[in-house]
mmJSON file of the N, C-alpha and C atoms, coordinates in Angstrom:
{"data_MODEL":{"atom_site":{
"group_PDB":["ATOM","ATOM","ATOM","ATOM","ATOM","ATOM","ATOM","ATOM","ATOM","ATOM","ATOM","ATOM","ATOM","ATOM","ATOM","ATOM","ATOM","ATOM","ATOM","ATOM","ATOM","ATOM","ATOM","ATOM","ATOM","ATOM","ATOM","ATOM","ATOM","ATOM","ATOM","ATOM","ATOM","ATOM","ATOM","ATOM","ATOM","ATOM","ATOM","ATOM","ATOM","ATOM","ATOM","ATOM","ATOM","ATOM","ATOM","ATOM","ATOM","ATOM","ATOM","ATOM","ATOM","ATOM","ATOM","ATOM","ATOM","ATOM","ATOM","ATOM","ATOM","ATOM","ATOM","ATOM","ATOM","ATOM","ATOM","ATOM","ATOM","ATOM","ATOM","ATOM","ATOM","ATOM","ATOM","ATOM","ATOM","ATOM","ATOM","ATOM","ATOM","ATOM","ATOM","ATOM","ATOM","ATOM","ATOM","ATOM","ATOM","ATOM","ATOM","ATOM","ATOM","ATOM","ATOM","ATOM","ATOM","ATOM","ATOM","ATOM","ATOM","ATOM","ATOM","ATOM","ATOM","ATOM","ATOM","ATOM","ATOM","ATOM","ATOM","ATOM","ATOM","ATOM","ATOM","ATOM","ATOM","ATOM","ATOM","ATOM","ATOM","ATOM","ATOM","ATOM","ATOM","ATOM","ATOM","ATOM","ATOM","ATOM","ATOM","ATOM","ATOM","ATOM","ATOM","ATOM","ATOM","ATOM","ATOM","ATOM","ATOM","ATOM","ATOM","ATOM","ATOM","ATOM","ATOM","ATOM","ATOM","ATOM","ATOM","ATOM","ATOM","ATOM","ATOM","ATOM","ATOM","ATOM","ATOM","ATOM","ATOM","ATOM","ATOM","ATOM","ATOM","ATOM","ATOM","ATOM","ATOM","ATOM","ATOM","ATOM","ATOM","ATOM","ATOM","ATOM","ATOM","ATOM","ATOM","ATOM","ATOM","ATOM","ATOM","ATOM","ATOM","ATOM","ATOM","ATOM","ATOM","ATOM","ATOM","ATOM","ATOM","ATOM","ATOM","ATOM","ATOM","ATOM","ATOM","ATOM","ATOM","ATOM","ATOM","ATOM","ATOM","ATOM","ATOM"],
"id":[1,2,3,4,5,6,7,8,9,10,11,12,13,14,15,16,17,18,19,20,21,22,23,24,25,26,27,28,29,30,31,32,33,34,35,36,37,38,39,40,41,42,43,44,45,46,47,48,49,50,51,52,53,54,55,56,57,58,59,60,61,62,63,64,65,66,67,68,69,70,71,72,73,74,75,76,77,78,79,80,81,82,83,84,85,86,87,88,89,90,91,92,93,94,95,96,97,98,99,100,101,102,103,104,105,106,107,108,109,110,111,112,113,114,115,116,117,118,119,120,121,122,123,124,125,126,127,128,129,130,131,132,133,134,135,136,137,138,139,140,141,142,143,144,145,146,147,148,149,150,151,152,153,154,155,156,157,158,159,160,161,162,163,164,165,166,167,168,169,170,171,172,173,174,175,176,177,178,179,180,181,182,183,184,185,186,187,188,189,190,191,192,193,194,195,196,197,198,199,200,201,202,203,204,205,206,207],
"type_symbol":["N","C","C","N","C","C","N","C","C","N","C","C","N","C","C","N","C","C","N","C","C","N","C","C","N","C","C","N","C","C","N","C","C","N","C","C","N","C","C","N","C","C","N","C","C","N","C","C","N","C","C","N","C","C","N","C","C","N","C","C","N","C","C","N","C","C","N","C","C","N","C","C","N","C","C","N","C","C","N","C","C","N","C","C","N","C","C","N","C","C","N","C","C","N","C","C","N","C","C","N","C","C","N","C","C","N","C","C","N","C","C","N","C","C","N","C","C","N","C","C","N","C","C","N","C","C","N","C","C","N","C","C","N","C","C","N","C","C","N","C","C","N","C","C","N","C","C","N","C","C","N","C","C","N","C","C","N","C","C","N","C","C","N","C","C","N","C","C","N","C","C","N","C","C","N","C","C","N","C","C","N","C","C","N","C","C","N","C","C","N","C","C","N","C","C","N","C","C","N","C","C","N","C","C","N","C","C"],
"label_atom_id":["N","CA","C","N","CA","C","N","CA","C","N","CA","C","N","CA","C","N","CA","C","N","CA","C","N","CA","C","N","CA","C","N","CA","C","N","CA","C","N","CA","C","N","CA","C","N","CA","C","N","CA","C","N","CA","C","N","CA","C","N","CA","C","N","CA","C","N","CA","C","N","CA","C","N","CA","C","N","CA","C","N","CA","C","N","CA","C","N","CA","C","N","CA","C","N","CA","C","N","CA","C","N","CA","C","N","CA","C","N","CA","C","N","CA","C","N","CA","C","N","CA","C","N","CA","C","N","CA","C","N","CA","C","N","CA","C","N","CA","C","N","CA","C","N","CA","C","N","CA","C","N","CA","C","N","CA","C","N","CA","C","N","CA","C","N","CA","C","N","CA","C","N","CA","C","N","CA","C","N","CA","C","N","CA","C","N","CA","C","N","CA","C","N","CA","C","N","CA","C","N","CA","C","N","CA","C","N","CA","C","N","CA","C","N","CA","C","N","CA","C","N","CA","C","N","CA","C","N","CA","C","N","CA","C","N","CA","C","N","CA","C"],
"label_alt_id":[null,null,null,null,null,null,null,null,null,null,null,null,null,null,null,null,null,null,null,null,null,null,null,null,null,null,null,null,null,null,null,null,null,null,null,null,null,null,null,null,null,null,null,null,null,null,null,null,null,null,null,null,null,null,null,null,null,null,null,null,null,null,null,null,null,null,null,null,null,null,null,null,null,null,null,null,null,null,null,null,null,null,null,null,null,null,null,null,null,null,null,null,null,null,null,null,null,null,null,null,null,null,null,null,null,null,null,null,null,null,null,null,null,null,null,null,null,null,null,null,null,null,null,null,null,null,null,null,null,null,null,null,null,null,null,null,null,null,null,null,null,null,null,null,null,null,null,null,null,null,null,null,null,null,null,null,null,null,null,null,null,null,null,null,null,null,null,null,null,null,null,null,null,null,null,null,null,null,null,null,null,null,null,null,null,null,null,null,null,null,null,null,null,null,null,null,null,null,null,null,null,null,null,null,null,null,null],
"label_comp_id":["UNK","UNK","UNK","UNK","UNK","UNK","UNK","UNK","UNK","UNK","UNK","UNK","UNK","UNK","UNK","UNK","UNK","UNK","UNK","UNK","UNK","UNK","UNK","UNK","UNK","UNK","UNK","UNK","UNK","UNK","UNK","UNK","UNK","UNK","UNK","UNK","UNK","UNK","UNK","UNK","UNK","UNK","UNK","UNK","UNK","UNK","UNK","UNK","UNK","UNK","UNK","UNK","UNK","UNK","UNK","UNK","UNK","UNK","UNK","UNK","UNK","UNK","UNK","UNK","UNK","UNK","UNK","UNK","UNK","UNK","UNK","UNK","UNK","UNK","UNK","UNK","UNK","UNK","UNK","UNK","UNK","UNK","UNK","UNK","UNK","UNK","UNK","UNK","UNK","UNK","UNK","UNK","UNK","UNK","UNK","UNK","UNK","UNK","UNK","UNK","UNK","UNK","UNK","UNK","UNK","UNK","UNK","UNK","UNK","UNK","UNK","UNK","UNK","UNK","UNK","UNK","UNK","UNK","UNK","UNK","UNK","UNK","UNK","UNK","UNK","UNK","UNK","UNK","UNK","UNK","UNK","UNK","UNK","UNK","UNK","UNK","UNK","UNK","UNK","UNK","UNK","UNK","UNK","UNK","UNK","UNK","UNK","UNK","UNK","UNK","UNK","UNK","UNK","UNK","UNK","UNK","UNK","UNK","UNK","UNK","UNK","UNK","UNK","UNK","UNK","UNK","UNK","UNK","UNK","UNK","UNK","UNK","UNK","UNK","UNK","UNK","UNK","UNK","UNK","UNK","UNK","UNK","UNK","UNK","UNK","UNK","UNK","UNK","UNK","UNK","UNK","UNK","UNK","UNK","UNK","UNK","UNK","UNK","UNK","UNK","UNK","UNK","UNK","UNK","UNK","UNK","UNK"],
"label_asym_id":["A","A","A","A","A","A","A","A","A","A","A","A","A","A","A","A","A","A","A","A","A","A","A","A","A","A","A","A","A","A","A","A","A","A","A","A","A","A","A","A","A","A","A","A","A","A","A","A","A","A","A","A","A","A","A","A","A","A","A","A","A","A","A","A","A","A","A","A","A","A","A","A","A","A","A","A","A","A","A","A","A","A","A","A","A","A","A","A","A","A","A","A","A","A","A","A","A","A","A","A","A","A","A","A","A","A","A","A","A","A","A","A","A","A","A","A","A","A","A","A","A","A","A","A","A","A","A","A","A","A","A","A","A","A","A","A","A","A","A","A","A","A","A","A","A","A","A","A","A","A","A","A","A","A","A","A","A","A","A","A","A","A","A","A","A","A","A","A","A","A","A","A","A","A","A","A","A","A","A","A","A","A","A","A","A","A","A","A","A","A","A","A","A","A","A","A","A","A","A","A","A","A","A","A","A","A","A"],
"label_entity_id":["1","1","1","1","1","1","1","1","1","1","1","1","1","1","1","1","1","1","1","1","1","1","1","1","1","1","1","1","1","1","1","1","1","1","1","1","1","1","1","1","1","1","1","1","1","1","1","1","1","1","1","1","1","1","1","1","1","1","1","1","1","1","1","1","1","1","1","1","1","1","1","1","1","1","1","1","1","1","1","1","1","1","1","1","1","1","1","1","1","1","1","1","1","1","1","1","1","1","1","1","1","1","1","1","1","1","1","1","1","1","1","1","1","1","1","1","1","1","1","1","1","1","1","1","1","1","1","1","1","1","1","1","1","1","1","1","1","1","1","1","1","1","1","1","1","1","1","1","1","1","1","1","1","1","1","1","1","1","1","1","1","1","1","1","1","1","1","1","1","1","1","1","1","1","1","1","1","1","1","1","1","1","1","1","1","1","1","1","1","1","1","1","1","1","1","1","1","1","1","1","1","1","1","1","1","1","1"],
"label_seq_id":[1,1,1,2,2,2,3,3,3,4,4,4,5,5,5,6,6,6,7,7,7,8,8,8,9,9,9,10,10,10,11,11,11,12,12,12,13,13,13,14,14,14,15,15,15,16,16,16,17,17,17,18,18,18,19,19,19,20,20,20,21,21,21,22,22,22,23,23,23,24,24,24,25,25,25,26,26,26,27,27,27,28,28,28,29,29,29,30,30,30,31,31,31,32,32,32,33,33,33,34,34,34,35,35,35,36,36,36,37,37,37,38,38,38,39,39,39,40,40,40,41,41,41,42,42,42,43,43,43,44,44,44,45,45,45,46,46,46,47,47,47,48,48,48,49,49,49,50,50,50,51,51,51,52,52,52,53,53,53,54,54,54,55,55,55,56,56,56,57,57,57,58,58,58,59,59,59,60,60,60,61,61,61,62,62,62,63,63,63,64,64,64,65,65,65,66,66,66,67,67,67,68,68,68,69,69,69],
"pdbx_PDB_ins_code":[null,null,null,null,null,null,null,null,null,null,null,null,null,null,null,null,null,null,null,null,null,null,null,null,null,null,null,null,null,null,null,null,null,null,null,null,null,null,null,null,null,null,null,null,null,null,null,null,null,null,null,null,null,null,null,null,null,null,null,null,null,null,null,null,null,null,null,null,null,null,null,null,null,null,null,null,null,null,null,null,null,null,null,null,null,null,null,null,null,null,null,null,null,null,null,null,null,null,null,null,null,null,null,null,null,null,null,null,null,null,null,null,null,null,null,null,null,null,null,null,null,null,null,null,null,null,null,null,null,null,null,null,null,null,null,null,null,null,null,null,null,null,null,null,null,null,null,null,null,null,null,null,null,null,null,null,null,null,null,null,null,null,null,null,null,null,null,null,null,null,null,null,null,null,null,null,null,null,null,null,null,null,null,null,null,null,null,null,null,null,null,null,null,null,null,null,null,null,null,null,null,null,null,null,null,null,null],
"Cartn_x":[0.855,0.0,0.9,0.122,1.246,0.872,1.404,0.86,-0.188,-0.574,-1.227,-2.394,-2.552,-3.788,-4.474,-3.642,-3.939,-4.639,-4.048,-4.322,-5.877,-6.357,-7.247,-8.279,-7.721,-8.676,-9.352,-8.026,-8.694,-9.859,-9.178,-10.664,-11.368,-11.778,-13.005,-13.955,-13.147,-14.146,-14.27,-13.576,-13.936,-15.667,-15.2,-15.933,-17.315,-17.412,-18.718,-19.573,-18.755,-19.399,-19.953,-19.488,-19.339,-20.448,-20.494,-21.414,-22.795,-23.277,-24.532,-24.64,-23.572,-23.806,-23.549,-22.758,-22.15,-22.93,-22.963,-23.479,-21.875,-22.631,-22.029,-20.826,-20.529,-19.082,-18.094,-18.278,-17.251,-17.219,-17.617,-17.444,-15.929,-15.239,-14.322,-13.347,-13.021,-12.624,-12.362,-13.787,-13.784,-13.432,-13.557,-12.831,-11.384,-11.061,-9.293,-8.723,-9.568,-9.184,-9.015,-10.098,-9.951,-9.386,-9.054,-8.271,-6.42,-6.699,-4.746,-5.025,-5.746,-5.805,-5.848,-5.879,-5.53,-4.163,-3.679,-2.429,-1.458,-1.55,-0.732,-0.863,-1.862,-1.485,-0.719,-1.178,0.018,1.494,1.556,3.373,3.479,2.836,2.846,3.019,2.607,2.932,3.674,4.371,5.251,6.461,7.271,7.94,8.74,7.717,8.525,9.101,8.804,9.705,10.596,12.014,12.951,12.878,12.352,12.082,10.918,10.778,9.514,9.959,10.731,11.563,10.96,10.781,9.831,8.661,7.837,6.06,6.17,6.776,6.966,7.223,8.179,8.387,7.179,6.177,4.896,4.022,3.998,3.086,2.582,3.955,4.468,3.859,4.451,3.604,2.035,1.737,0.129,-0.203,0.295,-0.346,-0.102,0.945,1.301,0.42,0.076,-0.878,-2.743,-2.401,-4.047,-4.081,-2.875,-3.25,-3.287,-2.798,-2.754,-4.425,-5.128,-6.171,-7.106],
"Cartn_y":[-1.173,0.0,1.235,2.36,3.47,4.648,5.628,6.79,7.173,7.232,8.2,7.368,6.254,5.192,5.492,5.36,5.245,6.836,7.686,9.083,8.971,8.719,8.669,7.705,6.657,6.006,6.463,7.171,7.596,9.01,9.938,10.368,10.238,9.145,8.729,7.95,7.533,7.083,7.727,9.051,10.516,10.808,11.085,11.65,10.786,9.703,9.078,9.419,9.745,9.96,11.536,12.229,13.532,14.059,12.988,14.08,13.798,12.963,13.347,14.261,15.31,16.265,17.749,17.445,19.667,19.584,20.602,20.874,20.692,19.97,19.541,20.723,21.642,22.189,22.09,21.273,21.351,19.742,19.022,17.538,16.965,17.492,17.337,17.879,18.91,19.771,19.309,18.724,18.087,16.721,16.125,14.59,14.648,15.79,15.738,16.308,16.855,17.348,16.251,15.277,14.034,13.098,13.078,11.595,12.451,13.711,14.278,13.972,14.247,13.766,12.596,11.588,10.2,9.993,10.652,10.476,10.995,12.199,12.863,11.729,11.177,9.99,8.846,8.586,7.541,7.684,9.216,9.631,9.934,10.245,9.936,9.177,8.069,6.668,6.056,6.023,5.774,6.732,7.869,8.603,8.211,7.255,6.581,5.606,4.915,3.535,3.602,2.759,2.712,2.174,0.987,0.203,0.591,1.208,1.924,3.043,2.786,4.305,4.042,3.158,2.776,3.536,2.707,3.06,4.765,5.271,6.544,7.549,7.651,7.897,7.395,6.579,6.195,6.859,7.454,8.011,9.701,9.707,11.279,11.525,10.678,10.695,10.474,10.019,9.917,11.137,11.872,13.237,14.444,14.495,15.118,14.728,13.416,13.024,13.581,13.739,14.138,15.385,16.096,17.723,18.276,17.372,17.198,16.86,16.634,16.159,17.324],
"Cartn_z":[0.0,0.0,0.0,-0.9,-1.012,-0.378,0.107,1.482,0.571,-0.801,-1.33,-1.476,-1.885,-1.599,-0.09,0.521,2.308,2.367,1.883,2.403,2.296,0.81,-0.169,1.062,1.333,2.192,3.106,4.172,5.871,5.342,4.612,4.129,3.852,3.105,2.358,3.759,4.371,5.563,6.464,6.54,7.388,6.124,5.381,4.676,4.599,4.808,5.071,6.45,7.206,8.704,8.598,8.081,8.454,7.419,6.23,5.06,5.883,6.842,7.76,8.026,8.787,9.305,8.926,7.885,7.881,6.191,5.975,4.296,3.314,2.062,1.15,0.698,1.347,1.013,1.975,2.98,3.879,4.496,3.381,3.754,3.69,2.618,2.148,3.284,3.247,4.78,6.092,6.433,7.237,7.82,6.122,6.859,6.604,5.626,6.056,7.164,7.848,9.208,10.181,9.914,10.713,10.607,9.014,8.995,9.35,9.4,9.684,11.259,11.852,13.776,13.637,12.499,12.713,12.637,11.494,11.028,12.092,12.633,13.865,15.34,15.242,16.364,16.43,14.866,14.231,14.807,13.776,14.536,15.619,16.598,18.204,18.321,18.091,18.508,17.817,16.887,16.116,16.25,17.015,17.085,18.369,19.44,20.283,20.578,19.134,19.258,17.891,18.437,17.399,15.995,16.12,15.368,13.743,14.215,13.155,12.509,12.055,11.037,9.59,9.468,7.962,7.931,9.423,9.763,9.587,10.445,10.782,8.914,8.89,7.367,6.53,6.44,5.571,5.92,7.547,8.006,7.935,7.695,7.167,5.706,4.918,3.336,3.538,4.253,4.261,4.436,5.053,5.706,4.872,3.801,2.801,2.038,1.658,0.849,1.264,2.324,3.031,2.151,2.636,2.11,0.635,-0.028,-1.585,-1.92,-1.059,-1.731,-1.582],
"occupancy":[1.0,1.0,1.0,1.0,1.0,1.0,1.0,1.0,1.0,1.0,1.0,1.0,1.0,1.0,1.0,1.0,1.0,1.0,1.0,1.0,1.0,1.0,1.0,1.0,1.0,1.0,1.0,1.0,1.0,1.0,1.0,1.0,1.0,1.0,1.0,1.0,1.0,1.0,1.0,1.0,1.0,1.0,1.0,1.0,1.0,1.0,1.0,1.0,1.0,1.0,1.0,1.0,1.0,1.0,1.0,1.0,1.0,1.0,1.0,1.0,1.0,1.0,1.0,1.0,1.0,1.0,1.0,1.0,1.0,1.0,1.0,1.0,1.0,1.0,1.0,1.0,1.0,1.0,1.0,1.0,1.0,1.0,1.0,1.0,1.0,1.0,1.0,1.0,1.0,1.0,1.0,1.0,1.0,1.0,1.0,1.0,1.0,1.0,1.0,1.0,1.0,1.0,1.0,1.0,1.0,1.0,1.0,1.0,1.0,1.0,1.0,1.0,1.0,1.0,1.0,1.0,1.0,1.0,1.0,1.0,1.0,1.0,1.0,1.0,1.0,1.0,1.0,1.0,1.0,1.0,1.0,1.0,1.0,1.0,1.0,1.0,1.0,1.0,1.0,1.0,1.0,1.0,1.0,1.0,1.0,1.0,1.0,1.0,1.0,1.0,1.0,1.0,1.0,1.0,1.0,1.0,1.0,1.0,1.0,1.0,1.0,1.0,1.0,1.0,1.0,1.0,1.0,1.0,1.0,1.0,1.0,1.0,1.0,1.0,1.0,1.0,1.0,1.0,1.0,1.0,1.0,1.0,1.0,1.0,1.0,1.0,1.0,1.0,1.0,1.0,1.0,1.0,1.0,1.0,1.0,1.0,1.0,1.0,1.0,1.0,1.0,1.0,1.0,1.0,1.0,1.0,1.0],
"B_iso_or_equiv":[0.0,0.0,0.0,0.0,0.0,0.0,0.0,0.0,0.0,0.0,0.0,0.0,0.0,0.0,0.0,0.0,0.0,0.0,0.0,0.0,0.0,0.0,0.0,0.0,0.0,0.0,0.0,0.0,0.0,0.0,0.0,0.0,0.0,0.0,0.0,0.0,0.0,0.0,0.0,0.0,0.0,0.0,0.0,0.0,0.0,0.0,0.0,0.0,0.0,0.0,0.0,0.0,0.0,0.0,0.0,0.0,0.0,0.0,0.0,0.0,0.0,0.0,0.0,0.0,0.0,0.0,0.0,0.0,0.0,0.0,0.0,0.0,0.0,0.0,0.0,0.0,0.0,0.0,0.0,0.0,0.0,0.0,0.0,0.0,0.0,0.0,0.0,0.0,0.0,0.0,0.0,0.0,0.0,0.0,0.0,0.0,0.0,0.0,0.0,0.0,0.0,0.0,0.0,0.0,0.0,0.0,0.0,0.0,0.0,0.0,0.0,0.0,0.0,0.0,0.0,0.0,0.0,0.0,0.0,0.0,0.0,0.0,0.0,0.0,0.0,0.0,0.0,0.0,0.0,0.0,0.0,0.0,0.0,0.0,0.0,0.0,0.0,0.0,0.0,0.0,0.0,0.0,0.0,0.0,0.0,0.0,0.0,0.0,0.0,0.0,0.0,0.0,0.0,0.0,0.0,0.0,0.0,0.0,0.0,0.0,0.0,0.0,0.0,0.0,0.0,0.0,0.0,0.0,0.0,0.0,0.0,0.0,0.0,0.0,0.0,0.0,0.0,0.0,0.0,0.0,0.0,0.0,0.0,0.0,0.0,0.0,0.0,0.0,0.0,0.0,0.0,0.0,0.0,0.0,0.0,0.0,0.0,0.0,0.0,0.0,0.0,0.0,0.0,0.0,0.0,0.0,0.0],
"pdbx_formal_charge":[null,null,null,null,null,null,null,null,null,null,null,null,null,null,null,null,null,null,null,null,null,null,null,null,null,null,null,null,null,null,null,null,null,null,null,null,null,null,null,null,null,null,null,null,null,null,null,null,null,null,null,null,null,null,null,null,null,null,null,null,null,null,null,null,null,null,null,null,null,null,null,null,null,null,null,null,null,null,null,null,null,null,null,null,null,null,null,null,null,null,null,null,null,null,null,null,null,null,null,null,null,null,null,null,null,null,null,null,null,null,null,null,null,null,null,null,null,null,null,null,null,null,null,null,null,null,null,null,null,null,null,null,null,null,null,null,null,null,null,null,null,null,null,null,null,null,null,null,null,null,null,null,null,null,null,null,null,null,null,null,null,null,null,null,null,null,null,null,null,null,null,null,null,null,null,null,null,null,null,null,null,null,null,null,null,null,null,null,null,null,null,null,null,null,null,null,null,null,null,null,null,null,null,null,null,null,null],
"auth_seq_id":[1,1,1,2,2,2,3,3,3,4,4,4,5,5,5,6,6,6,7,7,7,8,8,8,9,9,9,10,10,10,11,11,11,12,12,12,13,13,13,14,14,14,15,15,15,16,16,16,17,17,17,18,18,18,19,19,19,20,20,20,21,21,21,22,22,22,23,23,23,24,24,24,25,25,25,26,26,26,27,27,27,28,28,28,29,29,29,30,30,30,31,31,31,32,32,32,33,33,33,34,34,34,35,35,35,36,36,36,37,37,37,38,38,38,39,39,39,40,40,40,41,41,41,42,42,42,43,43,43,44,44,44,45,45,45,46,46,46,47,47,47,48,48,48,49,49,49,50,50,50,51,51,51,52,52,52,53,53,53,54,54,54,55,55,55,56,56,56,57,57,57,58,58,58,59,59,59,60,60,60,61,61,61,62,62,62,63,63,63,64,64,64,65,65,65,66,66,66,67,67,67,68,68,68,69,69,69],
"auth_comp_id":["UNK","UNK","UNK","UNK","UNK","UNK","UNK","UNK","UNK","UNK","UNK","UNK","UNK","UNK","UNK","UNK","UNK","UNK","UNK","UNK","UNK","UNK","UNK","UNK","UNK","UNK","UNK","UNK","UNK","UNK","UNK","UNK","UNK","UNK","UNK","UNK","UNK","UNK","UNK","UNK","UNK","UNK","UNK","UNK","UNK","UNK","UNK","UNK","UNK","UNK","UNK","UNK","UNK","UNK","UNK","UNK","UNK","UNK","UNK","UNK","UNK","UNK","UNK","UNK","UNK","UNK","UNK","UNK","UNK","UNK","UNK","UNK","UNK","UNK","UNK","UNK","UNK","UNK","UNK","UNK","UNK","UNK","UNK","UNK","UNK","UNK","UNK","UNK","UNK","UNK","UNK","UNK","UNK","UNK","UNK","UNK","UNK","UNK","UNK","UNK","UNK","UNK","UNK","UNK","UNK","UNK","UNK","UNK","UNK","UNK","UNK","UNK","UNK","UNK","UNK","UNK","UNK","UNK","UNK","UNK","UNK","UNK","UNK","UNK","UNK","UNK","UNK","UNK","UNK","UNK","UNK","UNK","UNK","UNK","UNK","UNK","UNK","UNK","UNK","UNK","UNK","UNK","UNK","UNK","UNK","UNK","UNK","UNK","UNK","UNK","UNK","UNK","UNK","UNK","UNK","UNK","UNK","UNK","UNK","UNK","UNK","UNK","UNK","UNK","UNK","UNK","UNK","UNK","UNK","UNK","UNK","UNK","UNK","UNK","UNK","UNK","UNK","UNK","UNK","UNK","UNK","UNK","UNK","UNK","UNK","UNK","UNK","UNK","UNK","UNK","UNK","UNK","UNK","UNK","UNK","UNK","UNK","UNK","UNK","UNK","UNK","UNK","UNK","UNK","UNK","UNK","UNK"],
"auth_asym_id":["A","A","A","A","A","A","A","A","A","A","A","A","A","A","A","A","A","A","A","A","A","A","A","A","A","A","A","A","A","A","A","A","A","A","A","A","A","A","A","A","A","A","A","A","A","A","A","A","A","A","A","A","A","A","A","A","A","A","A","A","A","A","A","A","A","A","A","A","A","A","A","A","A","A","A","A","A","A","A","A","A","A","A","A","A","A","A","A","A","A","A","A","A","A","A","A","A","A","A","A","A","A","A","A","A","A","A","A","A","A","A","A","A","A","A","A","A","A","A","A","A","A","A","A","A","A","A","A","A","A","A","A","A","A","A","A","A","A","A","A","A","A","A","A","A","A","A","A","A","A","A","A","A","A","A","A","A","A","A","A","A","A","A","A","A","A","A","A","A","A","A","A","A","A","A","A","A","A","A","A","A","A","A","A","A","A","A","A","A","A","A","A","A","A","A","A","A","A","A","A","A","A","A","A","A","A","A"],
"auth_atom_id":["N","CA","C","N","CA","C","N","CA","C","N","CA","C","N","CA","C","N","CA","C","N","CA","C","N","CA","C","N","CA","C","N","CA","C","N","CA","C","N","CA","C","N","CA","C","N","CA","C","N","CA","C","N","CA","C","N","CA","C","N","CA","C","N","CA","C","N","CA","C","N","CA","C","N","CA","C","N","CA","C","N","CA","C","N","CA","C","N","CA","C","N","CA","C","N","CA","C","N","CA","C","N","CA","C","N","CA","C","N","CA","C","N","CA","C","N","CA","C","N","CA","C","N","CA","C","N","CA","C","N","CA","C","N","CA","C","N","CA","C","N","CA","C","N","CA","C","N","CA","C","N","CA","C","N","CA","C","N","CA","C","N","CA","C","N","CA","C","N","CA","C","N","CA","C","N","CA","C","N","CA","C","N","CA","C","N","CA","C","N","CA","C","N","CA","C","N","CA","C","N","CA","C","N","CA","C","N","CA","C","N","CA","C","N","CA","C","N","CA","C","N","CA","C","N","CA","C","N","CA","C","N","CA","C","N","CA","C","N","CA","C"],
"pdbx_PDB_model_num":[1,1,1,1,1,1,1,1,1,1,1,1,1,1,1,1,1,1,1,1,1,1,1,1,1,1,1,1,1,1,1,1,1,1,1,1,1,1,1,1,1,1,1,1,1,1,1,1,1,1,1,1,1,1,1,1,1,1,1,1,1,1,1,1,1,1,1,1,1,1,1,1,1,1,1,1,1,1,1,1,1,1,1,1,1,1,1,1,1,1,1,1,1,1,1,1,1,1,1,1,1,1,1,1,1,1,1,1,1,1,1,1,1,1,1,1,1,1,1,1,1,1,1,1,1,1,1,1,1,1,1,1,1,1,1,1,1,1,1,1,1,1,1,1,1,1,1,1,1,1,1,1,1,1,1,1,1,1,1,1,1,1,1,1,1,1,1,1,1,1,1,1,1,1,1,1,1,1,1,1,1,1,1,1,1,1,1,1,1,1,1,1,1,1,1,1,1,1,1,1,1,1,1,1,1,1,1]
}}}
């Protein structure tokens, strides 16, 4: 899986929850706001262990990839 697939994902399933509630111009907005508070926990939790210099670095492109979208 590539950060930019993944990015594409955690929004799209932000974006299912959320188009219930705000009007159709800020659906988009909104689930990239949520799937980046996914992604920023990721590297929280991935920033404290050694071993994950891969995870960490993929997790980073996801979130570049969030904002590209």
């Amino acid at each position: 899986m590539n950060a930019g697939y993944k990015a594409t994902e955690l929004v799209d399933k932000y974006l299912i929850i959320i188009s219930d509630t705000n009007p159709l111009d800020k659906y988009l907005k909104a689930a990239k706001q949520c799937a980046i508070i996914c992604v920023d926990e990721m590297l929280d939790c991935n920033s404290t262990s050694v071993d994950s210099e891969d995870e960490f670095e993929f997790w980073k492109e996801v979130k570049l990839e969030i904002n590209k979208l």
